[in-house]
C-alpha positions in Angstrom: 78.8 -85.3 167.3 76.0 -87.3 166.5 72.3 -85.5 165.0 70.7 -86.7 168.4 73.6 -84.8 170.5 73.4 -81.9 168.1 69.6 -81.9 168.9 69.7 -81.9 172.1 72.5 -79.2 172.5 70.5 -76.9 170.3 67.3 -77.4 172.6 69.5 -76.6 175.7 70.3 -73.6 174.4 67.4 -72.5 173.4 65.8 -73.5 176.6 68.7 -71.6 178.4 68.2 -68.6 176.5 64.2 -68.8 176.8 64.5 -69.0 180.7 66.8 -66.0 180.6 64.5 -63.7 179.0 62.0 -61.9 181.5 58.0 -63.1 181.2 56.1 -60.0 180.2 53.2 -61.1 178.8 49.7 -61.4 180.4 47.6 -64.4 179.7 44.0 -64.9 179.2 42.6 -65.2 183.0 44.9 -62.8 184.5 43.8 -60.4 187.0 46.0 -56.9 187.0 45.5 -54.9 190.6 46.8 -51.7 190.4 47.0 -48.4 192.4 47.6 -44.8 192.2 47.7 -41.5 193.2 45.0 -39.5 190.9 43.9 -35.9 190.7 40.8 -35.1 189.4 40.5 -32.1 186.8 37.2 -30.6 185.9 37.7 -29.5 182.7 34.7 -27.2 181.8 32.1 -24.6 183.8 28.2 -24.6 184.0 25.5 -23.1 181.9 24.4 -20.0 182.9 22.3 -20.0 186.7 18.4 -20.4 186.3 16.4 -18.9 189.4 12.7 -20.5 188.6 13.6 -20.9 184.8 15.4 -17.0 184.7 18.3 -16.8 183.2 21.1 -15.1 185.1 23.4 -13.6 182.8 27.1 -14.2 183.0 26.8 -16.6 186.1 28.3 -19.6 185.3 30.2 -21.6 188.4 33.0 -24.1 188.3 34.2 -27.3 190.1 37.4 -27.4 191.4 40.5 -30.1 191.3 40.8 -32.7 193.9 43.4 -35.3 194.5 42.5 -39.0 196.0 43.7 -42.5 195.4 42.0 -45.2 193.0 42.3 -48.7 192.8 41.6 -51.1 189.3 41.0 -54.4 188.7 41.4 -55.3 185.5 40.4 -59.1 184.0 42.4 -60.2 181.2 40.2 -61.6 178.4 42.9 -62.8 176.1 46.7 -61.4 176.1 45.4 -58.1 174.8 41.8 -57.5 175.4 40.9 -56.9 179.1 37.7 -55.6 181.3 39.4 -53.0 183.9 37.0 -52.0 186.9 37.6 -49.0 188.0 37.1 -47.6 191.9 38.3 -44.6 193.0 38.4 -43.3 196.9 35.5 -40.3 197.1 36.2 -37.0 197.1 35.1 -33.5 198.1 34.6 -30.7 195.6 34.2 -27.2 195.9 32.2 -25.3 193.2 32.9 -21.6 193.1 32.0 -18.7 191.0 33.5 -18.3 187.6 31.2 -16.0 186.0 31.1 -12.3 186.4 27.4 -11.5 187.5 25.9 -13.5 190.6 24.0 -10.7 191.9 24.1 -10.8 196.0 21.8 -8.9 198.6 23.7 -5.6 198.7 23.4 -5.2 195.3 27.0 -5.8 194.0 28.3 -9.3 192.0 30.0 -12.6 194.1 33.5 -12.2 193.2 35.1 -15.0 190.9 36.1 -18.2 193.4 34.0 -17.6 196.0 32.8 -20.9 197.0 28.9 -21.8 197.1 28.6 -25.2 197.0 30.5 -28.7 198.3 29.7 -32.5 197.0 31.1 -36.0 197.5 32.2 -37.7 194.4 32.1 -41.4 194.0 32.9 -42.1 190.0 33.2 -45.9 189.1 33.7 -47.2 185.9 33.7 -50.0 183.8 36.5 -49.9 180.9 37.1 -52.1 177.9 40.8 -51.9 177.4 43.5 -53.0 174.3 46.8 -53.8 175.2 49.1 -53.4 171.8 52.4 -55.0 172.5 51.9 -57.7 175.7 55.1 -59.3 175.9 57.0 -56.3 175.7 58.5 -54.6 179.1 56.7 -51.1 178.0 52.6 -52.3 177.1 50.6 -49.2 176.2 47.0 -49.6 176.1 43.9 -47.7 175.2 40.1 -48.2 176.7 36.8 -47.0 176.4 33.9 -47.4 178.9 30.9 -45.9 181.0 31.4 -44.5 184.3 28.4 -44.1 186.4 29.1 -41.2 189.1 27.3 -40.6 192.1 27.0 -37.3 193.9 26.3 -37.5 198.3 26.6 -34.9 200.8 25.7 -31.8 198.9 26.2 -28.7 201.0 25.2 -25.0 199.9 27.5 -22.8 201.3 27.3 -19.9 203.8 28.1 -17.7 200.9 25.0 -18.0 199.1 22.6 -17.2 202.2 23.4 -13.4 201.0 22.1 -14.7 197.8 19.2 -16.8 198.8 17.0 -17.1 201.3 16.6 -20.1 203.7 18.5 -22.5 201.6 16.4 -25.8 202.2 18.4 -28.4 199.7 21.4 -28.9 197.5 21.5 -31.6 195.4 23.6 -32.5 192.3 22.1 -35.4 190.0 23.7 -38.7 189.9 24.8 -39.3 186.4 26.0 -41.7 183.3 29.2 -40.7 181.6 31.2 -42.0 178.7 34.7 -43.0 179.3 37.8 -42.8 177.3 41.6 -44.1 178.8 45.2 -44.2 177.5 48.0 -45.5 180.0 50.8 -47.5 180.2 52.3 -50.5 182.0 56.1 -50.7 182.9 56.8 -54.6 183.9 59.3 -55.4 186.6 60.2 -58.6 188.0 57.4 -61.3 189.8 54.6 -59.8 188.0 55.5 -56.0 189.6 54.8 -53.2 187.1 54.4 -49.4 187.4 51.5 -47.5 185.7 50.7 -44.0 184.5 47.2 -43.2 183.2 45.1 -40.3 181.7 41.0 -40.6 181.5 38.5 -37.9 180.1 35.5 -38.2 181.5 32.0 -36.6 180.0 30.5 -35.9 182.7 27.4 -33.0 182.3 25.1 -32.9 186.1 22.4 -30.5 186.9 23.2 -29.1 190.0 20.2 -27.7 191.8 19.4 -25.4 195.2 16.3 -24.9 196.6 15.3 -21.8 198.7 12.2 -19.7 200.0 13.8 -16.9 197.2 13.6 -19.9 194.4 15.0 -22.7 192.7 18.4 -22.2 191.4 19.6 -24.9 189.0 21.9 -25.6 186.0 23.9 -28.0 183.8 27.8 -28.5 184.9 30.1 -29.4 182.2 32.3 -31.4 184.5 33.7 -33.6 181.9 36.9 -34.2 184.3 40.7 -35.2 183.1 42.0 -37.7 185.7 45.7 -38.1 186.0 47.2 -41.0 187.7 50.8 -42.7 188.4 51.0 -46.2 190.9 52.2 -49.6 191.1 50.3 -52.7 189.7 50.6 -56.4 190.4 49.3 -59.4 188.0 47.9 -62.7 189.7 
């Protein structure tokens, strides 16, 4: 067999062998859409209630799970650097007591989760992400970010007029927050992958309700956990 025959053999193969591996990797220009089914985990409680700058001792609240869907688009800078947009469907969370001394009108304490408070939650983010092994069928990846989170459609509850009087406004302040991601991409065939992710965000609001008995405000040490598993397509 000739050295041109040999040559061209040898390219066959490899060409063969090339085309029967799977194409993982993600190129520079890319755009990854994925979905998934998330729940939302505050992860901390508030300061201590303030009525007009008092201190109310042991009164701390707490805002409670949720789960929603999210969607992200993420643009692939090169094969492992990539700028993930994040948009999540808003949610409704209760706050309820977890302290041990909200005093009400009769002169006893609001008993631990009693609710007093509901908000929308509408948390986007913008997430710098690393991808550490792109052609493989299993690509972890890490990512850090800022999530800006808005708060709508705050409602003090009917539990709190034994508390306070002619409850006038409830508002929660719209807030910045530092992101930090670690997640995983699965890769099927056609550019079909599946996903499982884990954020922490730190996430601090002051929560505030106004009344004719006062103005009853403090810090909540959100700072949420978000767990998610879905499907992703690359274009």
């Amino acid at each position: 067999m000739s050295m041109m025959k040999k040559t061209a053999l040898s390219l066959s193969i490899a060409a063969a062998f090339a085309a029967s591996i799977p194409a993982y990797a993600h190129e520079a220009g890319d755009i990854l859409v994925r979905g998934r089914i998330i729940n939302i985990a505050p992860s901390g409680t508030s300061e201590n209630l303030k009525l007009d700058g008092t201190e109310l001792k042991d009164s701390a609240v707490e805002a409670q799970s949720k789960a929603t869907l999210d969607i992200d688009i993420t643009y692939m800078i090169s094969k492992n650097w990539g700028v993930e947009l994040l948009l999540d469907i808003p949610t409704k969370h209760d706050v309820e007591v977890s302290g041990e001394k909200i005093p009400m009108a009769d002169g006893s304490d609001a008993p631990k989760g009693i609710k007093i408070m509901e908000t929308g939650v509408l948390p986007p983010a913008l997430i710098a992400q690393y991808h550490f092994m792109p052609d493989a069928k299993f690509q972890p990846y890490v990512g850090a970010g800022i999530n800006y989170t808005f708060f709508y459609s705050e409602k003090a509850d009917n539990n709190l007029s034994s508390v306070l009087n002619n409850i006038t406004k409830a508002e929660v302040e719209n807030e910045f927050g530092l992101t930090a991601q670690i997640g995983a991409d699965f890769m099927m065939d056609n550019g079909w992958f599946l996903n499982a992710d884990v954020k922490y965000i730190a996430l601090e609001p002051t929560a505030k309700i106004t009344s004719d008995t006062g103005i009853v405000e403090t810090k909540v040490k959100l700072n949420p956990w978000v767990f998610g598993i879905g499907v992703g397509k690359s274009f």
